[in-house]
C-alpha positions as CSV (number, residue, x, y, z in Angstrom):
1,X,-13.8,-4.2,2.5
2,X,-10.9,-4.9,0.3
3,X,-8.8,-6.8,2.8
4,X,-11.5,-8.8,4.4
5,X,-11.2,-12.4,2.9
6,X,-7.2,-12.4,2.8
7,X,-6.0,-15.1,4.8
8,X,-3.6,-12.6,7.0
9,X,-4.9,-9.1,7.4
10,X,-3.9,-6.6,10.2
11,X,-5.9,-6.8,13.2
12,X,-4.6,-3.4,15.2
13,X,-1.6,-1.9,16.1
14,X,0.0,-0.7,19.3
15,X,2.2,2.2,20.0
16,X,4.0,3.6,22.8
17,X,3.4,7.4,23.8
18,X,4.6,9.9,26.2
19,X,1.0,11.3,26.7
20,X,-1.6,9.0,26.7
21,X,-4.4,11.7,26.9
22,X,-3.2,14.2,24.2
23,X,-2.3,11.4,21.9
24,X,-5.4,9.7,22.8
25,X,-7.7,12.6,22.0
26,X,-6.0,12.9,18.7
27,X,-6.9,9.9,17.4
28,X,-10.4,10.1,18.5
29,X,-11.3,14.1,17.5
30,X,-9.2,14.3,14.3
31,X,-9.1,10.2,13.3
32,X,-12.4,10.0,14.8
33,X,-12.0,6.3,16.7
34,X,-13.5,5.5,19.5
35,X,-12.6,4.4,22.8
36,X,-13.4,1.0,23.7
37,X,-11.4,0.2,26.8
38,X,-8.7,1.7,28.8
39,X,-7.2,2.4,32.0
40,X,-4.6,5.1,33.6
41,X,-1.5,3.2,31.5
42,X,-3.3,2.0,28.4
43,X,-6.3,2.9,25.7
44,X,-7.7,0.6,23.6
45,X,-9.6,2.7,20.3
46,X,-11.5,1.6,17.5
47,X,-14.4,1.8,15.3
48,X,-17.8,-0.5,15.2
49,X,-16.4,-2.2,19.0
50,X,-13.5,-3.3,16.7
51,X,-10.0,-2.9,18.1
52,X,-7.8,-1.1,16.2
53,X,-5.3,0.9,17.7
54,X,-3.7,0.4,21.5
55,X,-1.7,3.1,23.2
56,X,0.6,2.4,26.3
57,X,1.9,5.2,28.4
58,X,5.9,5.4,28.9
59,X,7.3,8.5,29.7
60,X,10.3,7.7,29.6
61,X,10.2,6.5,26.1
62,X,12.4,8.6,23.5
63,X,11.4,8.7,20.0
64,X,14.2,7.9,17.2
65,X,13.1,9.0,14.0
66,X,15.7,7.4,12.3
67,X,15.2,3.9,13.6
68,X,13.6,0.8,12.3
69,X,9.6,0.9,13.7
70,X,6.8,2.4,12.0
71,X,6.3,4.4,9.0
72,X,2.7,5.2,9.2
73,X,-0.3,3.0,10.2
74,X,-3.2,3.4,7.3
75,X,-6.8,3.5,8.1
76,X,-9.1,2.3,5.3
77,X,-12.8,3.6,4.8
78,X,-15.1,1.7,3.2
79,X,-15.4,4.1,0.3
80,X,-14.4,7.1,-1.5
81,X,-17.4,9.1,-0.1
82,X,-16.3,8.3,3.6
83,X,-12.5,9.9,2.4
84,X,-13.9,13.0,1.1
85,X,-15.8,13.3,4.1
86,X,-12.9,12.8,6.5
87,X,-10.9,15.2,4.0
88,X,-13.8,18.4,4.3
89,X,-13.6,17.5,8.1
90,X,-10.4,18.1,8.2
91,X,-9.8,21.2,6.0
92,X,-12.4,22.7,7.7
93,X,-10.8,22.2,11.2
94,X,-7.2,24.1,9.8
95,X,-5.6,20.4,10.2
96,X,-3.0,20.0,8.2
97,X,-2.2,17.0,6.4
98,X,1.4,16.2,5.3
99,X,0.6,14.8,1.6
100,X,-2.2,13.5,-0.5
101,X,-1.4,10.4,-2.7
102,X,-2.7,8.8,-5.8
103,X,-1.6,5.5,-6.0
104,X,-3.4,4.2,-8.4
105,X,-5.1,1.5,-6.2
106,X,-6.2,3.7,-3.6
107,X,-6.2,7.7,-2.8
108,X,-4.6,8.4,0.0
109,X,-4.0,11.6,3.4
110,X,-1.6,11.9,5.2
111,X,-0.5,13.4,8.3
112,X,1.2,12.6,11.9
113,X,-0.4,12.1,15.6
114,X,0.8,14.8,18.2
115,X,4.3,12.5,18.8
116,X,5.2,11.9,15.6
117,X,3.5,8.5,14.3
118,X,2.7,8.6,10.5
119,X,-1.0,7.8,9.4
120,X,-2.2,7.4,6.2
121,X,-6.4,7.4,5.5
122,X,-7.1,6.0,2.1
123,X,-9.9,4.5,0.8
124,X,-9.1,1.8,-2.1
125,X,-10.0,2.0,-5.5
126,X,-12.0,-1.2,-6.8
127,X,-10.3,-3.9,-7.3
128,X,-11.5,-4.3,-11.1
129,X,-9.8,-1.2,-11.4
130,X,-5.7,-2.2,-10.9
131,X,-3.8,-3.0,-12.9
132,X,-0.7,-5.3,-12.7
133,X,2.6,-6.0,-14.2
134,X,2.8,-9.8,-14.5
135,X,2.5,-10.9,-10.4
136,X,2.4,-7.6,-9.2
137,X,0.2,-4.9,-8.7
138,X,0.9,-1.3,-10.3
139,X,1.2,1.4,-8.1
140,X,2.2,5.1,-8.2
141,X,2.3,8.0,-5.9
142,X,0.9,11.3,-8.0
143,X,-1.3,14.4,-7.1
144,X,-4.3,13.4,-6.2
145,X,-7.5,15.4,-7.1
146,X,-8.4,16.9,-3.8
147,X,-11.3,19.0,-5.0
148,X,-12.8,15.9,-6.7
149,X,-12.0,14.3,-3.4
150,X,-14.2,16.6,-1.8
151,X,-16.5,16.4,-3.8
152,X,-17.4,13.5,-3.1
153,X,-18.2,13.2,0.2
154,X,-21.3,14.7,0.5
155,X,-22.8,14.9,4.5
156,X,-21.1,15.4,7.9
157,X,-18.4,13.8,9.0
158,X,-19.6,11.8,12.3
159,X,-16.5,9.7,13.5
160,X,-14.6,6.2,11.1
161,X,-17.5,4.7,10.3
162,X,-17.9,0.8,11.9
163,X,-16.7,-0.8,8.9
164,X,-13.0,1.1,8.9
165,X,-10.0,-1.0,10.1
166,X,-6.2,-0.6,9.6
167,X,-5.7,-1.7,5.8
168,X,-1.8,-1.7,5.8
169,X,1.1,-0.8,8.0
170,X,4.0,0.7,6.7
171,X,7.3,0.4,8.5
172,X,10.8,1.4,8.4
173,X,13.0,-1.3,8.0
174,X,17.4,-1.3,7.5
175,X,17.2,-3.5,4.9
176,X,14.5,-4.0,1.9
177,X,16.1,-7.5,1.0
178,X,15.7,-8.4,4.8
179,X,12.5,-7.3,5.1
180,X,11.2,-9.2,2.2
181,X,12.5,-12.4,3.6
182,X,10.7,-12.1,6.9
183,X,7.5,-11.2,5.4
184,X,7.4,-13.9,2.5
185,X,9.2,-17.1,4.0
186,X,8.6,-16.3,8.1
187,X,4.4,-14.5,7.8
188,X,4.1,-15.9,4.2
189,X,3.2,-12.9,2.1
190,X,3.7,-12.3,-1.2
191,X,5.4,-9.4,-2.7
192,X,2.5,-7.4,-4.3
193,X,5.0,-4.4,-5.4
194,X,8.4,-3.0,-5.2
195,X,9.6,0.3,-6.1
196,X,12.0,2.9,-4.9
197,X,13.7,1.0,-1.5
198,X,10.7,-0.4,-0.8
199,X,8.5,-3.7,-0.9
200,X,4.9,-4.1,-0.6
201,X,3.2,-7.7,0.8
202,X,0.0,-9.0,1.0
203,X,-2.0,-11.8,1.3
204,X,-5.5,-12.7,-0.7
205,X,-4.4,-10.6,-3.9
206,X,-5.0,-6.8,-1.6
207,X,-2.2,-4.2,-2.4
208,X,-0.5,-4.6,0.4
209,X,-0.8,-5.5,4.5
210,X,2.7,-4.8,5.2
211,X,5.1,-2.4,3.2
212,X,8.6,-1.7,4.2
213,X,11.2,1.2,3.2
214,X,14.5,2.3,3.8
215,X,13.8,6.1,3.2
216,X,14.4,6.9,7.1
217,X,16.7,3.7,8.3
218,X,19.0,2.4,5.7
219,X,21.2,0.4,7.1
220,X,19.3,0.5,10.5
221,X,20.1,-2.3,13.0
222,X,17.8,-3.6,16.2
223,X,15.5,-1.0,17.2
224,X,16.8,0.5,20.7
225,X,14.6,-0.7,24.4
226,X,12.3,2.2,25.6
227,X,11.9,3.7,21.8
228,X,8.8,5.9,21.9
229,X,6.2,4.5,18.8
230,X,5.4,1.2,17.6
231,X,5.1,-1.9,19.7
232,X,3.9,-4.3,17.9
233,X,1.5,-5.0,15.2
234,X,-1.0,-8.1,15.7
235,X,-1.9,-9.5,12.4
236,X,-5.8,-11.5,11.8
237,X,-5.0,-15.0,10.4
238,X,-7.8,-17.7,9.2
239,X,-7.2,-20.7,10.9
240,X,-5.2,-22.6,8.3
241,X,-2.7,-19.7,8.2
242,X,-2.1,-19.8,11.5
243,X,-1.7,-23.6,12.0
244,X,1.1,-22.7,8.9
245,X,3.0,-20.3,10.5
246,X,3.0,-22.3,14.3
247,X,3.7,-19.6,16.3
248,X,1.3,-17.0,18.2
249,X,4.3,-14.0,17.8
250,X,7.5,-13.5,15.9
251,X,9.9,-10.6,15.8
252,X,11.2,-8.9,12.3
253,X,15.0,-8.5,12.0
254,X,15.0,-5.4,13.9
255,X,12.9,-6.3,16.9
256,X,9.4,-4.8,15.4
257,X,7.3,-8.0,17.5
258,X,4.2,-9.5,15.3
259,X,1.3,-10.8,17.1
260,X,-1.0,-13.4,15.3
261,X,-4.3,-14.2,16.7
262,X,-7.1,-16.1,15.0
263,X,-9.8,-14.0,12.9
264,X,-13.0,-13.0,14.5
């Protein structure tokens, strides 16, 4: 995979939702995860036995669309052919996707779980195929060839393949300026890209592992207790990384908590 020898990558996301079961079915019929682990309050999904995705039950939690939290959470295939599977799957099922997105590094679906969450599916271009403007990496968002797409993935659909883990997550954030100083001086990303109120950060020379935007939450403050969505996001580090950063969790400027666990 494209992220899989940066030194921070994402490990799996967790969200809160009204109803586990609906929400959980989701994610396995239409994202096609499976369920590792779980009990009445909590599910853990994924794909090869991987983690990747943790939902808690609260029913009480109220979603707030215009808070700081998550944007979407972006599963990555190991290759185009596994996208244009996943895209005939869906088209044939009547799902409907919210956009489709070249950006240059990657082609990109996307569409939102039963309470709201944003996921993207992309499968990256190769890397010998970006292109960059001096430090950063050039990026776009134009119509993608969905046909082509198609077209490509040859075969059934039969469920993320084992290899698929969450490439990026996207958040909403109340400040791009603020956001860029958490992720490069307190995680110790770099700035891949920045375009439009919004930045893009990575480690290991990928596109991006976290990206944040204003689009939603300009001038957004802490995010509210018992918000329905994201809980926290637990990022992979190699062990020199984490001996860097010398903590095992650290909250954004809004409250959005990061996990960091060792790799493997």
């Amino acid at each position: 995979m494209a992220t899989s020898d940066a030194p921070i990558q994402i490990g799996r996301v967790a969200l809160i939702v009204n109803d586990l079961d609906r929400v959980g079915d989701f994610y396995r019929s239409v994202i096609g995860l499976e369920r590792i682990s779980g009990s009445g309050e909590e599910t853990v999904l994924g794909a090869g036995g991987k983690p990747l995705l943790e939902l808690r039950r609260d029913r009480a939690a109220r979603p707030r669309p215009q808070e700081a939290g998550l944007f979407h959470t972006a599963f990555l295939l190991p290759d185009r052919a596994a996208l244009g599977r996943w895209l005939r799957f869906v088209a044939g099922r009547g799902i409907g996707l919210d956009g489709a997105s070249d950006h240059l590094v990657s082609e990109a679906l996307y569409l939102r779980d039963p309470e709201g969450n944003g996921i993207e599916v992309y499968a990256d271009r190769p890397r010998s195929a970006w292109r960059h403007d001096g430090a950063e990496v050039r990026m776009d968002t134009v119509a993608l060839d969905l046909p082509d797409l198609m077209a490509a993935g040859a075969g059934a659909w039969t469920g993320a393949p084992e290899d698929s883990v969450v490439g990026h997550v996207h958040l909403q954030v109340g400040d791009v300026a603020a956001a860029e100083d958490f992720c490069m001086n307190r995680l110790g990303m770099v700035r891949m890209a920045h375009r439009f109120g919004a930045s893009f950060f990575a480690t290991g020379g990928y596109h991006h592992h976290l990206a944040g935007n204003v689009w939603n939450s300009r001038g957004a403050g802490r995010r509210s207790p018992g918000s329905a969505g994201l809980a926290e996001v637990v990022l992979a580090a190699d062990p020199d990384r984490l001996q860097a950063l010398g903590v095992a969790e650290l909250r954004d400027p809004w409250g959005t908590v990061f996990r960091i666990e060792p790799k493997g």
